[in-house]
C-alpha positions in Angstrom: -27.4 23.7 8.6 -25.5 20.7 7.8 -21.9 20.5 6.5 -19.3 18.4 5.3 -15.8 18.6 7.0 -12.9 18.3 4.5 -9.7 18.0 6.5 -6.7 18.9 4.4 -3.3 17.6 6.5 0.2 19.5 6.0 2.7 17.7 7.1 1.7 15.1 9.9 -1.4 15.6 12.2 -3.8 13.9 14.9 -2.3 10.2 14.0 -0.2 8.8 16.5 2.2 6.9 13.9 5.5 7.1 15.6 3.7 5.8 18.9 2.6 2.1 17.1 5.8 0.7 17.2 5.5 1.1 20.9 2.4 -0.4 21.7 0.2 -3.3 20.8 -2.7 -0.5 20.9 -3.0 2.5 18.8 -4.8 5.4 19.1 -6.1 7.4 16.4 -7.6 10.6 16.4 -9.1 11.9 13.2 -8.9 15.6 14.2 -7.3 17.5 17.3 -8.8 20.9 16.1 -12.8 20.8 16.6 -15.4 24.3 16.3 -18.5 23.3 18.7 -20.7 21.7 16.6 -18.6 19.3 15.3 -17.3 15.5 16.1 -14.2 13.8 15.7 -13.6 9.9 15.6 -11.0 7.9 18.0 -10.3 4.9 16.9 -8.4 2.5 19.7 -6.8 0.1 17.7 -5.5 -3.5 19.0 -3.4 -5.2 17.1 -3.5 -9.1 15.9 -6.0 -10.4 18.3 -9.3 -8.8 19.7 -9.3 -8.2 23.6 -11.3 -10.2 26.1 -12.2 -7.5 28.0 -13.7 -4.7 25.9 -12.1 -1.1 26.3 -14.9 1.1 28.1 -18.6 2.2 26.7 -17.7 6.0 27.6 -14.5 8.0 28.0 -15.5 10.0 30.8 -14.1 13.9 30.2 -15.5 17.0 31.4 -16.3 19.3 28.8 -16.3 15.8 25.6 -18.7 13.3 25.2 -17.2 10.2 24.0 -19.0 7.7 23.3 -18.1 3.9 22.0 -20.3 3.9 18.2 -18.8 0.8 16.6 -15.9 -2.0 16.6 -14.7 -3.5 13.3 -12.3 -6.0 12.2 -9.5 -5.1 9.5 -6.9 -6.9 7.7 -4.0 -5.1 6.2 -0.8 -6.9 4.5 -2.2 -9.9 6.3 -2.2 -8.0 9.8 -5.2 -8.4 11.8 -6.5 -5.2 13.3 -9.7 -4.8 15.7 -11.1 -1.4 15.7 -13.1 0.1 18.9 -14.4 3.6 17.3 -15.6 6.4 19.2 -17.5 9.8 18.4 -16.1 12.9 20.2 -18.6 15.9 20.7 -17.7 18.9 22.3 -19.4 20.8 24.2 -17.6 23.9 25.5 -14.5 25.8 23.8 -11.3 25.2 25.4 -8.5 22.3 25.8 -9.2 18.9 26.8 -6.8 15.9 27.0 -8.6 12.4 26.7 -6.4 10.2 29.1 -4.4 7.2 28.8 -6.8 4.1 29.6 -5.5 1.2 30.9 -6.6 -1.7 29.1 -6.0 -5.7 29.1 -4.7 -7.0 26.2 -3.2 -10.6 24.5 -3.1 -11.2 29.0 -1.6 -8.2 29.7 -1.9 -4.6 31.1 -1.7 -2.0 28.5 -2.3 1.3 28.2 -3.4 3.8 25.1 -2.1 7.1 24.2 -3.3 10.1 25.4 -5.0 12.5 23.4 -5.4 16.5 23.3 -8.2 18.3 21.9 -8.5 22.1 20.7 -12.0 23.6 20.9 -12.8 26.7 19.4 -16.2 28.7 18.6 -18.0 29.1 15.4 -17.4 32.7 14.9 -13.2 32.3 14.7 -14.1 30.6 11.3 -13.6 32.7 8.0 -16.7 33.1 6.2 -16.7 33.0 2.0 -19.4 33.5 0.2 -19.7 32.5 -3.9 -21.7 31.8 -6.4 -22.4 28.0 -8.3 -24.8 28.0 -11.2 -27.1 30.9 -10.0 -26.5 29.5 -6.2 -25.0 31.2 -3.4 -22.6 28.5 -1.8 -21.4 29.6 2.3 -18.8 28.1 3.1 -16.4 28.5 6.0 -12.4 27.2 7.0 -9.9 27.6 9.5 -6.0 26.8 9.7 -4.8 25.2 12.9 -1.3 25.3 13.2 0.5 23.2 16.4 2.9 26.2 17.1 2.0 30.2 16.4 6.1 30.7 17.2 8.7 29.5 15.3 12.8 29.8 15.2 13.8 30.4 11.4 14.0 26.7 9.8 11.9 24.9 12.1 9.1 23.1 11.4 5.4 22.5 12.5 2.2 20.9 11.4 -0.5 22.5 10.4 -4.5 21.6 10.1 -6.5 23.3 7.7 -10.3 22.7 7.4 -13.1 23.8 5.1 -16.5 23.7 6.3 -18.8 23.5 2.5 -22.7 22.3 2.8 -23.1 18.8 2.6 -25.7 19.5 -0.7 -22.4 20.2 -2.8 -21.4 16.6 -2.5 -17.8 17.3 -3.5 -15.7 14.8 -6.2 -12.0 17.0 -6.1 -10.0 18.5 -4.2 -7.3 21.2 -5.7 -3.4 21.5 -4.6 -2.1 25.0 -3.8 0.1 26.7 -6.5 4.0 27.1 -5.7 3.6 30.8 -5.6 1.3 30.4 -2.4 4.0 27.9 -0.5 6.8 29.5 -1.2 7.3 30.4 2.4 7.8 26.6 3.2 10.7 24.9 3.3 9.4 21.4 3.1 5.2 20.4 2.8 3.4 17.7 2.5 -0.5 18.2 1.2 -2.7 15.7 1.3 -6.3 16.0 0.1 -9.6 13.4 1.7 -9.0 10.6 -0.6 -12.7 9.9 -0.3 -15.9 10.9 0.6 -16.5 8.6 4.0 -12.8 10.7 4.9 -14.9 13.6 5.8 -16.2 14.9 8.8 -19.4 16.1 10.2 -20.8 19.0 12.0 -24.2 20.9 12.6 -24.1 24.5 13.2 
């Protein structure tokens, strides 16, 4: 069965933002939190001018195939941005790190960020069942959080996902009342802003 990933971010997750400043290459992960069955995307992002030598076809890791799917060409405030976008399938549960590659860039030696990946099997997911217009809707979701131990005021981001069929072709996505985040003491929510933000995964 086929669904659609909706990945709802609390505070900051899986972009490497406060590491672009260091490096003409940026690396992106959509997700650090996958069930097996599912893909993420990482992007490896060069900035202003696109490489002569090509980052590699594969990412060899035991336990992830990563694979290079697609490069594209951006422009943002007038900032050119070339895109080399991989798909991320895991194939055991466990923790995997995708290393730091060293890459050639503008005619010199650079290298990306590394990443960390969390996998974790189908049956940790929470099963809810409902009914839509005479239709019984399964849907599934999980919350991630970075840190499962805390000192009293400090922070930590969390990832939560909902696994719905891809058939229900969502449009909306609902903010959690004040009564249900009362416990925080600073959020951030942020909802897909569109469709082609989602995810995939076959289970």
């Amino acid at each position: 069965m086929r669904y659609i990933i909706s990945i709802l971010l609390i505070l900051s997750v899986s972009c490497f933002a406060q590491q672009a400043a260091e490096s003409s290459i940026i690396t992106r992960l959509t997700s650090s939190n996958l069930v097996i069955g599912e893909y993420a995307v990482l992007d490896l992002i060069y900035r202003d001018n696109r490489p002569k030598i090509d980052p590699p076809k594969e990412i060899k890791v035991d336990g992830l195939l990563i694979e290079l799917k697609a490069t594209q060409r951006q422009y943002n405030n007038g900032e050119r941005s070339y895109f080399y976008r991989y798909i991320v399938l895991p194939k055991a549960e466990g923790t995997f790190k995708i290393p730091s590659l060293e890459l050639s860039h503008n005619g010199a030696s650079v290298k990306s960020h590394e990443a960390t990946i969390r996998v974790h099997r189908f049956d940790t997911l929470k099963q809810v069942n409902f009914d839509y217009r005479g239709k019984e809707i399964i849907c599934y979701s999980k919350l991630f959080p970075t840190k499962t131990s805390l000192y009293p005021g400090e922070a930590t981001s969390l990832e939560y996902k909902i696994y719905i069929p891809s058939s229900s072709n969502p449009i909306s996505w609902g903010l959690p009342k004040p009564q249900d985040i009362s416990n925080c003491t600073a959020w951030r929510f942020n909802p897909p802003n569109e469709l082609n933000a989602l995810g995939k995964a076959n289970f």
